[in-house]
ZAFI-787408 format. One record per residue (C-alpha): x, y, z; residue in three letters. Coordinates in steps of 0.2 Angstrom, whole numbers, padded with zeros to 4 digits, always signed. Layout:
BEGIN
XYZALA;...
This chain:
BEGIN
-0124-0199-0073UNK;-0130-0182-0079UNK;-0127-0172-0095UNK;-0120-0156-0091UNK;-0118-0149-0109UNK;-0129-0158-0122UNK;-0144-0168-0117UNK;-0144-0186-0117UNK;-0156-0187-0131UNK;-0144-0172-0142UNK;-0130-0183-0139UNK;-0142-0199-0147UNK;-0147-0190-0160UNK;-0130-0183-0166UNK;-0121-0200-0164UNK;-0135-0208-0175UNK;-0135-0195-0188UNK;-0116-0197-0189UNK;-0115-0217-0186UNK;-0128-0219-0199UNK;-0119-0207-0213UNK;-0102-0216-0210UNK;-0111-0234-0212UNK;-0117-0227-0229UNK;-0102-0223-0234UNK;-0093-0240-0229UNK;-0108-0248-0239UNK;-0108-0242-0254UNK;-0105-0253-0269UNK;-0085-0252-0274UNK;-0081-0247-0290UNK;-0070-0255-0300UNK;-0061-0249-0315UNK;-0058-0257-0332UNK;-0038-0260-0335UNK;-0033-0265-0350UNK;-0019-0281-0349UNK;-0008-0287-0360UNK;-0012-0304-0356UNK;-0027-0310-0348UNK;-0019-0328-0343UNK;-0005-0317-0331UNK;-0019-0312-0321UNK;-0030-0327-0317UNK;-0019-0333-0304UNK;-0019-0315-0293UNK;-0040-0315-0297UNK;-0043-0334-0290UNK;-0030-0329-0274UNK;-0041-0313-0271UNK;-0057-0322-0273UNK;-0051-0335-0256UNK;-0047-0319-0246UNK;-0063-0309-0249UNK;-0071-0314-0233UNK;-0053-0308-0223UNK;-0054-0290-0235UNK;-0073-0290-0230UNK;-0068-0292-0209UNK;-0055-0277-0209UNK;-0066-0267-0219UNK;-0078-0270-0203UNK;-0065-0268-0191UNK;-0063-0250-0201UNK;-0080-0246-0197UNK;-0081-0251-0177UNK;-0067-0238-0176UNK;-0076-0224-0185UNK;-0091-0229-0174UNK;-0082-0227-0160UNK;-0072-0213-0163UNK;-0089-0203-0168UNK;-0097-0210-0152UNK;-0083-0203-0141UNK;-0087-0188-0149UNK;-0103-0186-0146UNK;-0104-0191-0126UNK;-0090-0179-0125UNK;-0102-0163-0131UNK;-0113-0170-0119UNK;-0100-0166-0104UNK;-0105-0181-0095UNK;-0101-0180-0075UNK;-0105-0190-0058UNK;-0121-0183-0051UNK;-0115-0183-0034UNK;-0099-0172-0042UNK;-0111-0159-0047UNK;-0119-0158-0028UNK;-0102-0158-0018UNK;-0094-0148-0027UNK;-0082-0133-0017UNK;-0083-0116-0016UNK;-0067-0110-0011UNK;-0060-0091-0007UNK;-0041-0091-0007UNK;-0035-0078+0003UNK;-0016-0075-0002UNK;-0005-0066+0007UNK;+0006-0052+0001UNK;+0010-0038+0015UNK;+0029-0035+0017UNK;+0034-0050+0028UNK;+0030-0061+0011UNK;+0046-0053+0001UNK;+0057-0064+0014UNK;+0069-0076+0004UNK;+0073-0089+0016UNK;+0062-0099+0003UNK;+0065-0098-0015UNK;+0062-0086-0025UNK;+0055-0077-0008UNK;+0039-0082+0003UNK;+0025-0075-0011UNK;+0034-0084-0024UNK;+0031-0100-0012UNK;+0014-0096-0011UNK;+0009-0096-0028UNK;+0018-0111-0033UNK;+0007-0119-0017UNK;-0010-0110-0024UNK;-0005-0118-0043UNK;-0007-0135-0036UNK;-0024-0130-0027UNK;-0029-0126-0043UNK;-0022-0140-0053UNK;-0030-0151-0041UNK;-0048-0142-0042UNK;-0064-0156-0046UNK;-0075-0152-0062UNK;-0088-0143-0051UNK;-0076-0134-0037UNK;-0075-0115-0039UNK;-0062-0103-0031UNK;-0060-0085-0029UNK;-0043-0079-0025UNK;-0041-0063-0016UNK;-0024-0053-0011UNK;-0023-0047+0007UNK;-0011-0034+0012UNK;-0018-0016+0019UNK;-0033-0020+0010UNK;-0042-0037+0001UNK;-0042-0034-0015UNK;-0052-0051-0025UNK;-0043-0055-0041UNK;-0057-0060-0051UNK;-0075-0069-0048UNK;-0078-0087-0042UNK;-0074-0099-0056UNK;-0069-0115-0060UNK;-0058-0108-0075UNK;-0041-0116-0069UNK;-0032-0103-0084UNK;-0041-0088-0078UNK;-0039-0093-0059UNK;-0020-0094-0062UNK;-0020-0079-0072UNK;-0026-0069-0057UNK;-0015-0078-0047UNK;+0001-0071-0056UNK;-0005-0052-0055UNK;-0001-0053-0037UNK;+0013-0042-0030UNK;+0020-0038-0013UNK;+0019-0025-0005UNK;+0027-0013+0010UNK;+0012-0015+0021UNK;+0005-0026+0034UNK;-0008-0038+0030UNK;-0027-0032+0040UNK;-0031-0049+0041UNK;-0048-0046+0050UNK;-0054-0036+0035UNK;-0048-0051+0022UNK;-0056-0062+0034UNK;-0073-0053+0034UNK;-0072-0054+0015UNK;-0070-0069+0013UNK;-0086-0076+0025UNK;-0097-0063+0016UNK;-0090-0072+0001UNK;-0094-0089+0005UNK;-0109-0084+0014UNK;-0123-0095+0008UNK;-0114-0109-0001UNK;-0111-0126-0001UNK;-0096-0135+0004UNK;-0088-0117+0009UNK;-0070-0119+0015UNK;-0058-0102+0018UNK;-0039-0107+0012UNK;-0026-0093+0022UNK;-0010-0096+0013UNK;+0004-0084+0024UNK;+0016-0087+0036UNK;+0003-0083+0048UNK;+0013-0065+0054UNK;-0006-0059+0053UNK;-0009-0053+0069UNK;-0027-0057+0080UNK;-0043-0058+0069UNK;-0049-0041+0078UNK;-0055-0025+0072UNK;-0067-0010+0078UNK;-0081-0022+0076UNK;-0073-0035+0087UNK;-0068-0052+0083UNK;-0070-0059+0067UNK;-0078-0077+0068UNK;-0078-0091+0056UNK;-0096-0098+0051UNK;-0100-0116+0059UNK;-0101-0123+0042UNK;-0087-0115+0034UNK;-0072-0125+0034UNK;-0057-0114+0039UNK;-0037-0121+0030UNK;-0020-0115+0034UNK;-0006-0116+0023UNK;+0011-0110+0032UNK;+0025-0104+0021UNK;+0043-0099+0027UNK;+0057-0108+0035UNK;+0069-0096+0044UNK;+0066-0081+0055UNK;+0082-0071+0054UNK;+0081-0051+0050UNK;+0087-0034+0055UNK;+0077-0022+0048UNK;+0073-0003+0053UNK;+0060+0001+0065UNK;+0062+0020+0068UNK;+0067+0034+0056UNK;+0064+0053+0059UNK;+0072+0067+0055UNK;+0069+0088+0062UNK;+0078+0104+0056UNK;+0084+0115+0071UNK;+0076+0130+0074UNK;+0088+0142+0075UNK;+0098+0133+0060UNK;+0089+0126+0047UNK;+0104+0124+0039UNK;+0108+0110+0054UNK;+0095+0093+0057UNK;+0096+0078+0067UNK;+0090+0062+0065UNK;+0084+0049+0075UNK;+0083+0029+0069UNK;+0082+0013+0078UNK;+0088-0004+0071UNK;+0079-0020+0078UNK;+0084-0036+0077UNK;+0071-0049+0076UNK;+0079-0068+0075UNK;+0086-0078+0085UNK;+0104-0077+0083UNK;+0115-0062+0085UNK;+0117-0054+0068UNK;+0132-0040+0062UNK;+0128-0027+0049UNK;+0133-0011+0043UNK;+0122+0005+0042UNK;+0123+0018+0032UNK;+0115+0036+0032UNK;+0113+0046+0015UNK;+0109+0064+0013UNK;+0104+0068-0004UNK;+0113+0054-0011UNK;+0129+0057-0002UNK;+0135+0046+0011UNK;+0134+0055+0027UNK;+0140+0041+0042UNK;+0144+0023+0040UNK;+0144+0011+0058UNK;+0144-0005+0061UNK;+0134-0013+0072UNK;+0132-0028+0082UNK;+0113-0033+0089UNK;+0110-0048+0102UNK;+0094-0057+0098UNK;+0078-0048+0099UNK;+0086-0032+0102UNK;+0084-0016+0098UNK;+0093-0002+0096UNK;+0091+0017+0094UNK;+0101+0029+0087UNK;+0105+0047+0086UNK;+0114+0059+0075UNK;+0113+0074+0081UNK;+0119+0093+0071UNK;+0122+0086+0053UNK;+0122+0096+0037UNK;+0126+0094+0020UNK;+0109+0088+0016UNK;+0093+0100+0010UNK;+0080+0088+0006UNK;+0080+0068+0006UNK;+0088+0057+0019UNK;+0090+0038+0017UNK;+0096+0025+0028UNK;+0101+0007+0024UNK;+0105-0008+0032UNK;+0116-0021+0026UNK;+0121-0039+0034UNK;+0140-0043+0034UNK;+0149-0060+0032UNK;+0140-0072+0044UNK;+0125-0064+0047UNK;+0110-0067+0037UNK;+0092-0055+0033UNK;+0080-0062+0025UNK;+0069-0049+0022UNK;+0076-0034+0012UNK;+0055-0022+0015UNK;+0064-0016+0030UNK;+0082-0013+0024UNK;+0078+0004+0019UNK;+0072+0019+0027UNK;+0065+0037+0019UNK;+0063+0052+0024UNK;+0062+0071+0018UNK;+0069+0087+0026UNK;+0056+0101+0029UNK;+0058+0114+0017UNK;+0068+0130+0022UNK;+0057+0143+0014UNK;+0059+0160+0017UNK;+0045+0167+0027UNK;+0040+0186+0028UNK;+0037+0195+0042UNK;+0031+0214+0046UNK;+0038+0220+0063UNK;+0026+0234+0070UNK;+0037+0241+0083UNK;+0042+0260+0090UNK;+0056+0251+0090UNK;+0064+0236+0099UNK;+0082+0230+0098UNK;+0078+0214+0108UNK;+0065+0208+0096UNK;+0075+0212+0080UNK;+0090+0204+0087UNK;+0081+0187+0090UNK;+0073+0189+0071UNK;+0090+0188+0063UNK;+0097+0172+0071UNK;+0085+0165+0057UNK;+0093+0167+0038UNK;+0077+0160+0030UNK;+0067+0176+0038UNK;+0062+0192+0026UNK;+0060+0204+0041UNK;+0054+0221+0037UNK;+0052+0234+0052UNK;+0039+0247+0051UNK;+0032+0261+0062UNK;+0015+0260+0072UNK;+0012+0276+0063UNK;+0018+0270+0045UNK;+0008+0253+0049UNK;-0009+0262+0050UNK;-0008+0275+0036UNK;+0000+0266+0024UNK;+0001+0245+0025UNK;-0016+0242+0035UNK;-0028+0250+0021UNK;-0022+0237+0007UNK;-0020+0223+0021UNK;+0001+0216+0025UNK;+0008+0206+0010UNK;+0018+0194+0025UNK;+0018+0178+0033UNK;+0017+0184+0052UNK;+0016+0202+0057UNK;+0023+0207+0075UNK;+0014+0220+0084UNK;+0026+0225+0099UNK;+0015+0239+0111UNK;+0006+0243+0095UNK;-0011+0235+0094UNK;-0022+0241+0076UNK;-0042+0243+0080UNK;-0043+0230+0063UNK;-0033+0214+0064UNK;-0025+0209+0048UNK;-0026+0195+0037UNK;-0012+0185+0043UNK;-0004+0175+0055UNK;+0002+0188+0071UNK;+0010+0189+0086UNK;+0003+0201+0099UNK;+0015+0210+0113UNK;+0008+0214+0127UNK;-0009+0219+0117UNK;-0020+0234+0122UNK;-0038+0240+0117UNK;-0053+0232+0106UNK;-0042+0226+0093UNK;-0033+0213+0105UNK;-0038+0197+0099UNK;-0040+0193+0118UNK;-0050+0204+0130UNK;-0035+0212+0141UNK;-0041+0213+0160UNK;-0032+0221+0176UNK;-0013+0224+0178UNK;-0004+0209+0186UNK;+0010+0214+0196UNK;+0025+0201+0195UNK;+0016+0188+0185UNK;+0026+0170+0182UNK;+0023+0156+0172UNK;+0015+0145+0187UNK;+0008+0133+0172UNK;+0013+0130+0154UNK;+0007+0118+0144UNK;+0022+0111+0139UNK;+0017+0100+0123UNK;+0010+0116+0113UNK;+0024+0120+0099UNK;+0027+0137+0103UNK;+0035+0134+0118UNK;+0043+0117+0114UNK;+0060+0117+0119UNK;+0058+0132+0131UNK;+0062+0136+0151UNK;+0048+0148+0155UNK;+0047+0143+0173UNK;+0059+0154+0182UNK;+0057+0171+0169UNK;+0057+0188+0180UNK;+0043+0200+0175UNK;+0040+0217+0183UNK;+0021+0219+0178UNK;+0008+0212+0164UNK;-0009+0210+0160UNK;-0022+0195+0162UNK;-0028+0189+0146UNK;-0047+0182+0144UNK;-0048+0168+0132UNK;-0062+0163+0121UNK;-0066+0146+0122UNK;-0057+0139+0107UNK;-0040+0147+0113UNK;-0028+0139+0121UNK;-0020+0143+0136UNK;-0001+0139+0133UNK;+0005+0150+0151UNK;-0004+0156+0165UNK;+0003+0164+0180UNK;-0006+0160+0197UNK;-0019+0176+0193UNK;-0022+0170+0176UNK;-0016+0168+0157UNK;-0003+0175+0151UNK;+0001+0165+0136UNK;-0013+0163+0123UNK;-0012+0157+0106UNK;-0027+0154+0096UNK;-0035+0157+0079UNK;-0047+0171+0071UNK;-0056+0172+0055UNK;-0046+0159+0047UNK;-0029+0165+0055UNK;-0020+0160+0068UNK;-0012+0173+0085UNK;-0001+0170+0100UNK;-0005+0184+0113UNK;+0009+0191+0126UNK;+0001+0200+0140UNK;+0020+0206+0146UNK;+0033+0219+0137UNK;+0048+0209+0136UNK;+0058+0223+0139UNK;+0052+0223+0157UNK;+0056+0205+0160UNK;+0072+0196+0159UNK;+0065+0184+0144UNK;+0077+0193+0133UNK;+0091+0188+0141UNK;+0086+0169+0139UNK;+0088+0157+0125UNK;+0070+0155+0128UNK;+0066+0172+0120UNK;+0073+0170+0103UNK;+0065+0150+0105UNK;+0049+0158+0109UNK;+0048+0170+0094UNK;+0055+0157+0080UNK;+0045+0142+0087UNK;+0027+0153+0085UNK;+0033+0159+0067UNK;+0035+0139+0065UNK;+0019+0137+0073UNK;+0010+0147+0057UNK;+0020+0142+0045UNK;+0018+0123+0048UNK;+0035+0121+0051UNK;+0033+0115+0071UNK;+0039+0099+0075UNK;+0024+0091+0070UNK;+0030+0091+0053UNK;+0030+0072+0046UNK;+0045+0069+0038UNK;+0037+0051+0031UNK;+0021+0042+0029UNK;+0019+0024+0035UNK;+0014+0013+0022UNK;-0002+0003+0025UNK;-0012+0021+0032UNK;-0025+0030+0020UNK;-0013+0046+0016UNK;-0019+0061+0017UNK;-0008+0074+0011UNK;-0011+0095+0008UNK;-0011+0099-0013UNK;-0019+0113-0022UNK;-0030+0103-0036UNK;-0047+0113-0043UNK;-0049+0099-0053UNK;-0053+0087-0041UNK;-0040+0076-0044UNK;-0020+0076-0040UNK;-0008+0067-0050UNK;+0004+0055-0040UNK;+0022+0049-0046UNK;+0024+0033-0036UNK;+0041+0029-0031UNK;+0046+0014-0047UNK;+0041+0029-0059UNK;+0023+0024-0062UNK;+0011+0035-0063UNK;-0008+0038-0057UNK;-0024+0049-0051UNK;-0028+0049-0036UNK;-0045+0058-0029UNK;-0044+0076-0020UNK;-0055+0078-0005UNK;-0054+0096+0005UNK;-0041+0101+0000UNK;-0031+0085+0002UNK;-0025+0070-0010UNK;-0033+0051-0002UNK;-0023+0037-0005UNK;-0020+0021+0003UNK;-0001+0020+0001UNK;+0008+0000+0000UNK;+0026+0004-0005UNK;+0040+0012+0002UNK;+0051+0026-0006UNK;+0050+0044-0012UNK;+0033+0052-0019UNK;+0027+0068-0029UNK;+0010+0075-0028UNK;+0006+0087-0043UNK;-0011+0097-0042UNK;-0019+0101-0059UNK;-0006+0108-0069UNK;+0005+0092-0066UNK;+0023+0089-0064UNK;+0032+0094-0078UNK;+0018+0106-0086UNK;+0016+0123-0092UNK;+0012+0135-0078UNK;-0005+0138-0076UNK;-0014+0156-0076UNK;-0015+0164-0058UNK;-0031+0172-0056UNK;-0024+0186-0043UNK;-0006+0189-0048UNK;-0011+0190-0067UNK;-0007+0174-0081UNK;+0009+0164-0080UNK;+0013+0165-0061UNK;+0026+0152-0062UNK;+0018+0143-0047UNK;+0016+0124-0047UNK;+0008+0115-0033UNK;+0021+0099-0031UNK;+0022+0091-0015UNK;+0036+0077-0011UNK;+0034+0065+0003UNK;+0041+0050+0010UNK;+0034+0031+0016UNK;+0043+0019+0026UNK;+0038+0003+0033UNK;+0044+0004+0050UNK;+0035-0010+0059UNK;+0043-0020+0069UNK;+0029-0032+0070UNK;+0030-0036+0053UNK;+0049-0035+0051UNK;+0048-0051+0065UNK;+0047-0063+0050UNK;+0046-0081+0060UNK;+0032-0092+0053UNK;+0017-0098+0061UNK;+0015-0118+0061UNK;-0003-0113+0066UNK;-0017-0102+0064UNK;-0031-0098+0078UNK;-0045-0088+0072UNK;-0057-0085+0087UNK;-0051-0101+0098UNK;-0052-0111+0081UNK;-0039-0118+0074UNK;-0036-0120+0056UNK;-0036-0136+0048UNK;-0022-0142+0036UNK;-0027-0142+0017UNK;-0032-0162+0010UNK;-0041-0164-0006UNK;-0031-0157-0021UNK;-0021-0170-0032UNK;-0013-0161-0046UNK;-0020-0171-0062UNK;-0035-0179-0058UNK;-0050-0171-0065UNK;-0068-0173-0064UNK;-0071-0167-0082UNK;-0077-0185-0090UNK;-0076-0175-0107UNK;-0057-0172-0107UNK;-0052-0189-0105UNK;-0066-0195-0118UNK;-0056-0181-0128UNK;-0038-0191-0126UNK;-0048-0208-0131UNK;-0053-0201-0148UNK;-0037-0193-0151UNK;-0028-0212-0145UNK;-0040-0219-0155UNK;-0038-0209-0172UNK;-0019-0213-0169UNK;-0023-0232-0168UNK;-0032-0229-0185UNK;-0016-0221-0193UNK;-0006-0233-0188UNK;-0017-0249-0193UNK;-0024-0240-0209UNK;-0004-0237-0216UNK;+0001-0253-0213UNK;-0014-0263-0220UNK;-0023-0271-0206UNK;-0040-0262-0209UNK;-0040-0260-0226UNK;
């Protein structure tokens, strides 16, 4: 037996000190007091019956004093904290690893699967021995531990409740790799995983994660059913020659077993845009598309719903976000002698400000104080100083070509073009007619997006900060205006510079470190979370970091915040207006972790998991608390025997 609070010879001392003071007081001489009778013979009888019953009064007076003796020396050992030695040896160190990613919120067990899970980490923690310690830890897109290793079974349930799901998957080889650096060391380690084992292979950029020799590896499987339909696809575009007009494309998956029926619905800001009811075999998935919708100019929402006789499980990846590029209008300065072709493609676009100016006009009067516009257009008309702006060239000529202009081509094609770069995205180049043209020499960051068989036609690229697209043809001596292509063409390179290509991400997936464009001198960007909490996130190069869990919609504010006065512009003088918010969406959309089947088994490395042994709820090590409930038992005895005369 070892002492783990007072020493033995503390404990001794205190339980002498305190014996001997309450024998003192048992000893002392009773003092009777003088009553005055009114007849002494009345009271000889009770005196001579007291007198035979002394030696009875004197034994329950003793039997008074074992139980203060003993209630003082449960006392004492219990400040000692009094434990087996070979409990303070073997004691455990245990880190928890609880999951929370999306597959968690499932309700096939009450009140859903994390629920489940802390109700079975509870009984861990009830069940702990007076030298085990534990470390629980969340694990979703990151592992987050909820507090140090302790045996504290209020402070170790207390970090327990502060978990909460989130709309991510778990990286389980990260969590995993916490938790042997954890345990690294220690005696009597033991890993507890408690999921449904929809974790994935323990595998990351380092390779496989392995469990130490010595360290015990548990499994505890939660869930019961596998049923669900959730969304694994959502994206949504603007057309480019009606912004006005999007599509969108979604795919449903169903994951269970059984056939399931449900409803979808589409939204467009809040407004109910298509309703279809679907019906998906097991493990099926199915795309769909809505193409030339309006009515909506900035959010898109879709939502699942199971009808009677079907069931999901797992309402994460019932709901799908996402947001509409914004149609801003863009300026552009026409340089031109004059063109009715180009102008005409210009104006199938209402969100373009197009001012035409003179070659002439351009020189004397624009270039000096550098164009105030998105893209200029220089058609035939190349200046000997490129402007500060994103530009188109047409058929460029001279020193201030952003490309060196070589020998005449006499009827160039398109023999290549490199069809994934966004200016000609949606484009039939291959069979344009074209009299005559020039080669164009790129520098080597520029990219050649067409080239007939004697070279490069087609160049876009960037210079000082700004990006080009170089023409080495007149249109006006080909047949490209007389295409679709041609109008394509001009709007899909305006796209191109004002980030309004198809590249444009209409939502985030959740689980991924967020990097998204805000203006913040501060250094810092304020961040409205989807439920209406709010927080700082960091501001690196000109972009907002942040490790997104939950789905829905976002605002990103700069330093003036959302909501704020407008702040002082520096080069369009003091109250500009201007306030740097940026909206975004997040969605799940994983069809991995919408397939919601529990694992019976968890292999880590060609090792498998043992099944937790150990814990029984109410059994303790701590001598002290049951030396606690004795004295407490014991002062109740006294009560009980002191009101009704037995010791005294």
């Amino acid at each position: 037996m070892i002492f783990a609070g007072l020493s033995l010879a503390q404990v001794l001392g205190i339980l002498g000190g305190a014996a001997a003071f309450a024998t003192a007081l048992y000893i002392l001489k009773l003092r009777r007091r003088t009553v005055a009778v009114p007849f002494s013979k009345l009271w000889e009888r009770i005196l001579r019956d007291k007198e035979a019953t002394s030696l009875f009064s004197r034994l329950k007076r003793l039997l008074s004093l074992l139980v203060q003796l003993a209630l003082i020396a449960l006392l004492a050992f219990a400040l000692g904290d009094p434990r087996a030695a070979a409990t303070l040896i073997k004691g455990r160190n245990l880190v928890v690893l609880v999951d929370a990613s999306a597959s968690m919120q499932a309700t096939d067990v009450g009140p859903n699967r994390l629920g489940a899970a802390k109700e079975e980490v509870k009984k861990i923690i009830r069940g702990l021995g007076g030298a085990d310690r534990m470390l629980v830890a969340q694990m979703d897109a990151a592992v987050t531990p909820l507090g140090p290793m302790s045996g504290d079974t209020t402070e170790l349930e207390r970090a327990l409740d502060s978990i909460k799901a989130t709309d991510a998957r778990a990286d389980f080889p990260r969590a995993l790799r916490f938790a042997n650096d954890s345990v690294r060391g220690l005696e009597n380690a033991e890993i507890v995983v408690v999921s449904d084992g929809r974790l994935g292979d323990a595998v990351d950029a380092s390779g496989k994660v392995r469990v130490a020799d010595d360290v015990k590896l548990t499994y505890l499987p939660i869930g019961a059913r596998a049923r669900n339909v959730g969304i694994t696809q959502f994206s949504v575009r603007r057309y480019p020659l009606d912004k006005s007009r999007y599509e969108v494309m979604l795919e449903v998956t169903n994951t269970g077993p059984e056939q399931e029926d449900i409803e979808l619905s589409l939204f467009g800001d809040n407004t109910l845009v298509d309703l279809t009811k679907l019906r998906l075999k097991p493990s099926e998935r199915l795309p769909r598309f809505y193409p030339n919708l309006s009515g909506a100019s900035r959010t898109l929402e879709a939502k699942i719903q199971p009808l009677a006789g079907s069931q999901d499980d797992l309402p994460a990846d019932d709901h799908a976000y996402a947001l509409l590029p914004e149609r801003r209008r863009a300026k552009v300065l026409v340089v031109s002698p004059g063109n009715t072709y180009l102008e005409a493609a210009l104006l199938l676009d209402e969100y373009l400000d197009v001012e035409v100016v003179s070659p002439k006009d351009y020189v004397e009067k624009i270039a000096p104080t550098n164009p105030k516009a998105d893209v200029v257009i220089f058609d035939g008309a190349t200046p000997l100083t490129a402007p500060r702006a994103n530009a188109i060239y047409i058929d460029p000529r001279g020193p201030g070509s952003p490309v060196k202009v070589e020998a005449e081509l006499k009827s160039p094609y398109f023999a290549k073009i490199e069809r994934k770069h966004p200016i000609v995205r949606w484009t039939a180049l291959d069979d344009v007619n074209i009299a005559r043209g020039h080669k164009l020499v790129p520098e080597p960051l520029d990219k050649v997006v067409g080239a007939s068989e004697e070279g490069p036609i087609l160049i876009a690229g960037q210079r000082g900060g700004f990006k080009f697209v170089a023409m080495g043809f007149d249109v006006r001596e080909s047949d490209l205006p007389l295409r679709v292509a041609w109008p394509l063409l001009l709007l899909n390179s305006i796209n191109y510079f004002t980030d309004e290509d198809a590249q444009y991400i209409s939502s985030f997936r959740t689980g991924d470190v967020w990097r998204v464009p805000v203006v913040s001198p501060s250094g810092q960007a304020r961040l409205k979370a989807p439920g209406g909490g709010e927080l700082f996130v960091p501001v690196h190069e000109g972009r907002a970091v942040y490790l997104g869990e939950h789905a829905g919609f976002y605002e990103l504010a700069g330093a003036e915040g959302v909501g704020d006065e407008p702040v002082a512009d520096p080069k369009n003088g003091a109250d500009s207006g201007a306030r740097t918010v940026t909206s975004f969406a997040a969605n799940l959309l994983d069809a991995d972790e919408s397939a919601i089947e529990p694992a019976k088994e968890l292999v880590v490395d060609g090792k498998k998991a043992g099944e937790l042994s150990g814990f029984q709820i109410g059994v303790r090590r701590e001598i002290w608390i049951y030396l606690l409930l004795a004295a407490i038992l014991l002062t109740a005895v006294e009560w009980f025997t002191y009101h009704r005369r037995i010791t005294v």
